[in-house]
C-alpha positions as CSV (number, residue, x, y, z in Angstrom):
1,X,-3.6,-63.4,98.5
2,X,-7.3,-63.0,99.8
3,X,-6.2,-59.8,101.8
4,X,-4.2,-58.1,98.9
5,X,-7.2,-58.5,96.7
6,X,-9.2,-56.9,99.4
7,X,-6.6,-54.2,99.5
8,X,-7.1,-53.5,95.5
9,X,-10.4,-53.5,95.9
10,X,-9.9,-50.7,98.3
11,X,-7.8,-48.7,96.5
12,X,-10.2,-48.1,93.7
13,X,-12.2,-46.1,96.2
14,X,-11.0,-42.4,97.1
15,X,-12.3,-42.2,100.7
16,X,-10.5,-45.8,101.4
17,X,-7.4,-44.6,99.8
18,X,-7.7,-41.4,101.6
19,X,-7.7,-43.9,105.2
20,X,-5.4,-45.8,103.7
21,X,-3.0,-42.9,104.0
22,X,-3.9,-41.1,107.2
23,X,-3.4,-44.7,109.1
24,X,-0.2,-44.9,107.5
25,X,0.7,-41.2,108.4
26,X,-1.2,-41.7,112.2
27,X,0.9,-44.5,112.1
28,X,4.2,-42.8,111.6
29,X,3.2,-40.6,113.8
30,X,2.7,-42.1,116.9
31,X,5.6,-43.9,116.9
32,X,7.2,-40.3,117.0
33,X,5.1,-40.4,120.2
34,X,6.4,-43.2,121.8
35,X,9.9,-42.3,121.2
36,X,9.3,-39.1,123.1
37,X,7.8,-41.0,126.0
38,X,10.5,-43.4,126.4
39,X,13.0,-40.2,126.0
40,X,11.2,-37.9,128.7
41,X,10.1,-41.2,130.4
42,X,6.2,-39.1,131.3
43,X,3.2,-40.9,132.4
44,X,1.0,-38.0,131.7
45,X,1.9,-38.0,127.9
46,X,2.5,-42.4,127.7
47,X,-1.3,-41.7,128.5
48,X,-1.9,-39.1,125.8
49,X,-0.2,-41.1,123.4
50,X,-2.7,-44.4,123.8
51,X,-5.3,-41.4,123.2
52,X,-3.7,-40.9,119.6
53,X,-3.5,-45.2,119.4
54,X,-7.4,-45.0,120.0
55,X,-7.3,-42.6,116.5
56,X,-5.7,-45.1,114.9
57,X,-8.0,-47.8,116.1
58,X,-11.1,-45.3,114.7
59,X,-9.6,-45.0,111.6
60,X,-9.3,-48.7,111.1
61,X,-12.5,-49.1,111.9
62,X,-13.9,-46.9,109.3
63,X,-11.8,-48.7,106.8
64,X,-13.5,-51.4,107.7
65,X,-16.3,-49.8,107.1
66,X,-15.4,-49.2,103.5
67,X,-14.6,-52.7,103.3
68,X,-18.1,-53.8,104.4
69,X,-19.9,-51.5,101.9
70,X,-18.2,-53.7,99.1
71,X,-19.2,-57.1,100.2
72,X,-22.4,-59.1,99.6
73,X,-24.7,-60.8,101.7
74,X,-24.4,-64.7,101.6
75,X,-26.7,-67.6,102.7
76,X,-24.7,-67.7,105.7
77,X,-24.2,-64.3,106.7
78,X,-27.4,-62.6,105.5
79,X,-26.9,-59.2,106.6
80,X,-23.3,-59.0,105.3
81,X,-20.5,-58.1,107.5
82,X,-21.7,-54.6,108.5
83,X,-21.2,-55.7,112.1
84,X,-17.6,-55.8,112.0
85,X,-17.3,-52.6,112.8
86,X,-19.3,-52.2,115.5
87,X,-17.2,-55.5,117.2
88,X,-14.3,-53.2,116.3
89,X,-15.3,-50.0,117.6
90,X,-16.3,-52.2,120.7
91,X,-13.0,-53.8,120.8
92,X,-10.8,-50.1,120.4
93,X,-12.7,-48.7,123.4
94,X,-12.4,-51.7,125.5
95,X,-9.0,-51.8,124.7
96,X,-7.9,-48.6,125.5
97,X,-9.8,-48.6,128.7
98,X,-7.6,-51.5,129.9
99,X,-4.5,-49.8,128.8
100,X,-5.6,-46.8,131.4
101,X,-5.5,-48.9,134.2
102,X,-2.8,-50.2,133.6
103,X,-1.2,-46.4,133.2
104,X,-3.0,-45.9,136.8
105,X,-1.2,-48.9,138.2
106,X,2.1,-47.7,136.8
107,X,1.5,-44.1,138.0
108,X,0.9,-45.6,141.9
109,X,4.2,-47.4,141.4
110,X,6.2,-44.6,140.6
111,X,4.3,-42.5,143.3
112,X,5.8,-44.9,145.7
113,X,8.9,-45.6,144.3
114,X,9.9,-42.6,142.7
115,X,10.1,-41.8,138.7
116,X,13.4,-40.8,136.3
117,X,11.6,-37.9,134.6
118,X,13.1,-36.1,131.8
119,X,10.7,-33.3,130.4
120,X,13.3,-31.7,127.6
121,X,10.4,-32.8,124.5
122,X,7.2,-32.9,126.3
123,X,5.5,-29.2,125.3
124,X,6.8,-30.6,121.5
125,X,5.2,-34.3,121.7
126,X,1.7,-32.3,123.4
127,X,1.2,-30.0,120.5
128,X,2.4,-32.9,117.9
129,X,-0.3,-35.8,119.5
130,X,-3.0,-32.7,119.5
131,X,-2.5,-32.0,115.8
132,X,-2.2,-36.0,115.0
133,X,-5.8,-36.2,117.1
134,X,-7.5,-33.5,115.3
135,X,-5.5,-34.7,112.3
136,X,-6.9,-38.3,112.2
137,X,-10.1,-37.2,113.3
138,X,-11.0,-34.5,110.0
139,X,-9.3,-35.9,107.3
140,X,-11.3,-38.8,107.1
141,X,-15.0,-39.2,108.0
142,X,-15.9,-41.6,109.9
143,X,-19.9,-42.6,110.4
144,X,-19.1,-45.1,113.5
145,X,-16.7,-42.4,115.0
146,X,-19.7,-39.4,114.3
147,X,-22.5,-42.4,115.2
148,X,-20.9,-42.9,118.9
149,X,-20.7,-39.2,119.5
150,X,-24.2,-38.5,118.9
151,X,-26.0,-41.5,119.9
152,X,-23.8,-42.6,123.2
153,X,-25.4,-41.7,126.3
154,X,-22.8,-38.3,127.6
155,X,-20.6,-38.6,130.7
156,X,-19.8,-36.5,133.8
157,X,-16.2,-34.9,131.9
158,X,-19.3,-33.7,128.9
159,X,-21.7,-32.3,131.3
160,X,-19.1,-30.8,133.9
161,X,-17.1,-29.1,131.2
162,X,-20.5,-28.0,129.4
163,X,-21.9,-26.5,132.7
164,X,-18.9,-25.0,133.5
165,X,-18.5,-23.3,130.2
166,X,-22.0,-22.4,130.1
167,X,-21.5,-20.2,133.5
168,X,-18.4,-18.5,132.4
169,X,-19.0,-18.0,128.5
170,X,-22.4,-17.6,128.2
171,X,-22.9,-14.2,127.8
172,X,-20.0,-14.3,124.7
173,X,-21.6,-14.5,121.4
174,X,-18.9,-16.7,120.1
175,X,-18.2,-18.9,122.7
176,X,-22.4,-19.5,123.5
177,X,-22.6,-21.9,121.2
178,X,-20.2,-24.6,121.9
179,X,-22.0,-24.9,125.3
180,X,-25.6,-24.7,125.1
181,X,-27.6,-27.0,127.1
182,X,-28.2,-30.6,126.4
183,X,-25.6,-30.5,123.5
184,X,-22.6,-32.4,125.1
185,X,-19.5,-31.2,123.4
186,X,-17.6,-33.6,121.6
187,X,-16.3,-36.6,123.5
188,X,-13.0,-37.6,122.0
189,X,-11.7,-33.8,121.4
190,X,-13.0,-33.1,125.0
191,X,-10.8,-35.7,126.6
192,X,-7.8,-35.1,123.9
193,X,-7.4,-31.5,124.5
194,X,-8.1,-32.2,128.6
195,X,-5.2,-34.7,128.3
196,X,-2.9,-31.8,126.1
197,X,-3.4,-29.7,129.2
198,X,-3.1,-32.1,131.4
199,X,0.4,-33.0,129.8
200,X,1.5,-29.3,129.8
201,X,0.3,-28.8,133.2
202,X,2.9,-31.5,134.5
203,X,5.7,-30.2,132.3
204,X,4.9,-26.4,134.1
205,X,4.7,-28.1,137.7
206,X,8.2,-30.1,136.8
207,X,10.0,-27.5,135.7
208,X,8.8,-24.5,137.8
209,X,8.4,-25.5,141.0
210,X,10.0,-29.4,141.5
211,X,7.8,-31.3,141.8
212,X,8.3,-34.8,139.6
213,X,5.6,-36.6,141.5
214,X,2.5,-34.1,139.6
215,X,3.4,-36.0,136.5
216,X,2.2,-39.3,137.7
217,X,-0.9,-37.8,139.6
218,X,-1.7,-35.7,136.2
219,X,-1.7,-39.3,134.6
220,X,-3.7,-40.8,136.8
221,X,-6.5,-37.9,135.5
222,X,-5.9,-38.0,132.3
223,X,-6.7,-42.2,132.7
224,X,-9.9,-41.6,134.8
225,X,-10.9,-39.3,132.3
226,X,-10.3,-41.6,129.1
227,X,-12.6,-44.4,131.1
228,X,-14.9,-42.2,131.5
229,X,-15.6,-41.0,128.5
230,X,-15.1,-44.5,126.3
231,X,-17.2,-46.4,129.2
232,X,-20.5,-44.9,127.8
233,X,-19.4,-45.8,123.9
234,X,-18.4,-49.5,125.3
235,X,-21.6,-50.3,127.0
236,X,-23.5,-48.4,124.0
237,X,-21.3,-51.0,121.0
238,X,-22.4,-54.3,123.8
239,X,-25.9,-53.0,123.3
240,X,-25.8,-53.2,119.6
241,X,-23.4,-56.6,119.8
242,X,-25.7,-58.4,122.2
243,X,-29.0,-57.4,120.0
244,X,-30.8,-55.3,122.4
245,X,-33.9,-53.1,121.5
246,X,-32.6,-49.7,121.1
247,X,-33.9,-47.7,124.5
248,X,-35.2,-44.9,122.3
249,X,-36.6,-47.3,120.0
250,X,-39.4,-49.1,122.5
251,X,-42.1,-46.3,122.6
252,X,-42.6,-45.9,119.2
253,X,-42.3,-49.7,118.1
254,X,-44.8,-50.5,121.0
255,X,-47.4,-47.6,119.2
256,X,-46.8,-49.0,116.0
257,X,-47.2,-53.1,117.4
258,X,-50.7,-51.6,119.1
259,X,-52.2,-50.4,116.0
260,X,-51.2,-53.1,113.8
261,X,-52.9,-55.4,116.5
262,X,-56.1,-53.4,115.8
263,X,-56.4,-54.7,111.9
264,X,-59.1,-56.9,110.9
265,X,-57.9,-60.5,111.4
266,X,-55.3,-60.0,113.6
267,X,-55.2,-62.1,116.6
268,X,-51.8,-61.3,118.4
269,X,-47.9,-60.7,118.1
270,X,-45.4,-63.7,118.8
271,X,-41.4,-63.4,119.3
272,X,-41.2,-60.0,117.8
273,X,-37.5,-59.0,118.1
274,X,-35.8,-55.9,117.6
275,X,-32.2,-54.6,117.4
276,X,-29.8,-52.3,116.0
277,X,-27.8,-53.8,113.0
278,X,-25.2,-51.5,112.2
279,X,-25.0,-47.7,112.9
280,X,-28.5,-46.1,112.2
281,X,-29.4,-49.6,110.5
282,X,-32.8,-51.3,112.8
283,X,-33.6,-54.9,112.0
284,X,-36.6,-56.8,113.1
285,X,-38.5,-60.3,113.3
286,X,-42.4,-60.9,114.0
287,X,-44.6,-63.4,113.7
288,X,-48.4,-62.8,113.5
289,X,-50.9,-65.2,113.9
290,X,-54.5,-64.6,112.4
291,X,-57.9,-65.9,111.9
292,X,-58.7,-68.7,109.4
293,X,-60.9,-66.2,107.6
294,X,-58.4,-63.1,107.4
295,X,-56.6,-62.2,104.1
296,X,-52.8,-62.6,105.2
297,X,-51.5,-60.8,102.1
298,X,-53.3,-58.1,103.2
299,X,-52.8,-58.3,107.1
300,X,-48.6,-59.0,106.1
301,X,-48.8,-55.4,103.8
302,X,-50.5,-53.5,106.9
303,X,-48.0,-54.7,109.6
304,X,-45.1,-54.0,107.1
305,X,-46.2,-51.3,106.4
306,X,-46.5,-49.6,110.0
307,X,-43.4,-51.1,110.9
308,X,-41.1,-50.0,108.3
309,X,-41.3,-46.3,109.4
310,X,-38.8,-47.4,111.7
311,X,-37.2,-51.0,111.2
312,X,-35.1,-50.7,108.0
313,X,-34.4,-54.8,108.0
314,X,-37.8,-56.5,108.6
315,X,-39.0,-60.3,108.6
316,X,-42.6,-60.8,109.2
317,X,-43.8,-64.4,109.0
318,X,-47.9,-64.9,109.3
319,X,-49.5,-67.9,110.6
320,X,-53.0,-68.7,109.3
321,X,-55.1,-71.3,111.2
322,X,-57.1,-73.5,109.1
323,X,-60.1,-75.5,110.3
324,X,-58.9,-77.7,112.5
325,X,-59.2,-81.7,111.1
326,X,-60.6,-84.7,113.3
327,X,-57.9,-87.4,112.8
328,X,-58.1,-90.7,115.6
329,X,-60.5,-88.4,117.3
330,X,-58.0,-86.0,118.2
331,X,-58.0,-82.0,116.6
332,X,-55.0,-81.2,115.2
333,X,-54.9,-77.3,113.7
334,X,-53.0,-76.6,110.6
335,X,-51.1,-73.8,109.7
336,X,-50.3,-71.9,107.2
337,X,-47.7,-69.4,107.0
338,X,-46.5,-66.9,104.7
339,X,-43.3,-64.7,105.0
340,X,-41.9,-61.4,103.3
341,X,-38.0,-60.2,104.4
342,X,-38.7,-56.2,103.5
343,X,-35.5,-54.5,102.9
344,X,-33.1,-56.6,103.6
345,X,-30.3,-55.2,104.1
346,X,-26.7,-54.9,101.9
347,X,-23.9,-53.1,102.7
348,X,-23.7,-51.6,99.1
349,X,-27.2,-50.5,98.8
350,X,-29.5,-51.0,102.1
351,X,-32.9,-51.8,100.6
352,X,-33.7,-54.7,98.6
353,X,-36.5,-56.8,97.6
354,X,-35.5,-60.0,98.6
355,X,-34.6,-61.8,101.5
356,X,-33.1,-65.1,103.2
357,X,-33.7,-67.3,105.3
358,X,-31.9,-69.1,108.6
359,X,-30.7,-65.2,109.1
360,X,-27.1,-65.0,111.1
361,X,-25.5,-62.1,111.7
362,X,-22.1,-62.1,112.5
């Protein structure tokens, strides 16, 4: 019941019912896919296929997404569910990257032993699982999908491809563009229309000149290719699951942490923490301890106010010593703290006024 009232919630939304529909179309269609792999019985497009699986995964994910943007923070998840798609973004890229060595074991096995290969509908299944790619990937927009291509570190298929385009199409005015330098092309359509060619390269070799054991070799490329373009995006989605400090991030919170350390009052900086939330969402915890004689309203408004140029989700606690008090001839200081949560986030609407406490993200 819980999952068909999620459902309805859904469908009251047109970008959700839009996914809704292209995962059941994707759907249809790549079990097209795998009925022409088990009739032409071809490595090279078995491994294009699990390419159009990994669409289907994306998709998924940004219906999740949706489905995050609906629900409200609680006392025990304070920060919502927004992570769930970043654990399934993380999952789809693992996954698929498992699936390719498995396809490279396969392809070694029928290197040695020989393969049954029947190419009548591959050139048909190439151009279908193109068109579902590009399909799945336009029709619906998907932020984790366009966050990962932009924000994930590039791999050696983006830079070879980009070089290598650069030297021959440089000089043509149309073609300049898609390769300039430092702008990695797009890492899912790079490896999709690799793997096309890849798969129409095998049925050429097959059927021209013989030779049944290119479609295994071609397989085994297309599967070092997928791993190396999801292995960045994996390793980039641990980063944000294990609750790192964003690389890019450190110079500028360090600027920020050195001249809030200048105010009046300010005595030093304890377990400051900062990590990536969700996609494009930065979340952060501070403590500040100051003198006795410092105005903490004012030193909590300063810090927050540096800080927030960059942390969206920000906790910042200050700890006020007091004059310390003589009891059984031993000093004890007191302390006095005061907290603000500034922004905290929602999935439905990222900034808010208040804030909870005993944060756990999920």
């Amino acid at each position: 019941m819980g999952l068909v009232k999620e459902l309805k919630l859904l469908s009251n939304d047109q970008q959700a019912r839009r996914c809704m529909y292209t995962i059941f179309g994707t759907f249809l269609g790549i079990l097209l896919m795998f009925y022409w792999v088990y009739s032409t019985n071809s490595l090279a497009l078995r491994a294009l296929t699990f390419l159009t699986l990994f669409d289907f995964a994306n998709l998924v994910s940004a219906l999740i997404f949706r489905w995050s943007e609906k629900q409200k923070p609680s006392l025990t998840f304070t920060y919502g569910y927004c992570r769930v798609e970043v654990l399934a973004v993380f999952s789809a890229t693992l996954l698929t990257q498992f699936i390719s060595f498995f396809i490279i074991k396969e392809a070694v096995h029928h290197l040695l032993e020989g393969l049954d290969f029947r190419p009548d509908s591959m050139l048909p299944a190439t151009f279908f699982g193109l068109a579902l790619h590009f399909g799945a990937t336009f029709l619906v927009k998907n932020p984790a999908y366009e966050h990962l291509s932009r924000s994930s570190p590039s791999n050696w298929v983006q830079d070879t491809v980009n070089d290598l385009g650069s030297s021959l199409f440089g000089y043509v005015p149309l073609l300049a563009g898609l390769f300039l330098p430092g702008k990695p092309l797009n890492p899912l359509a790079l490896v999709t229309c690799l793997s096309s060619l890849g798969v129409a390269a095998s049925y050429y070799l097959v059927t021209s000149y013989q030779l049944p054991g290119a479609d295994p070799l071609i397989a085994i490329l297309i599967s070092f290719i997928t791993i190396a373009t999801l292995l960045p995006m994996t390793v980039y989605t641990s980063k944000v699951l294990l609750q790192t400090t964003p690389g890019h991030m450190i110079a500028s919170l360090d600027k920020c942490l050195r001249e809030a350390a200048t105010l009046d009052g300010v005595l030093e900086f304890r377990n400051e923490h900062f990590w990536t939330l969700t996609w494009g969402v930065l979340a952060g915890t501070l403590d500040v301890r100051v003198r006795r004689d410092a105005n903490e309203q004012t030193v909590l408004a300063e810090v927050t106010h540096r800080l927030s140029q960059h942390v969206t989700v920000l906790n910042v606690q200050v700890i006020k010593e007091e004059t310390p008090a003589l009891f059984n001839n031993i000093s004890h200081p007191t302390l006095v703290t005061s907290s603000t949560s500034l922004h905290s986030y929602r999935p439905a609407s990222k900034f808010s006024s208040t804030g909870f406490k005993n944060e756990r993200t999920l």
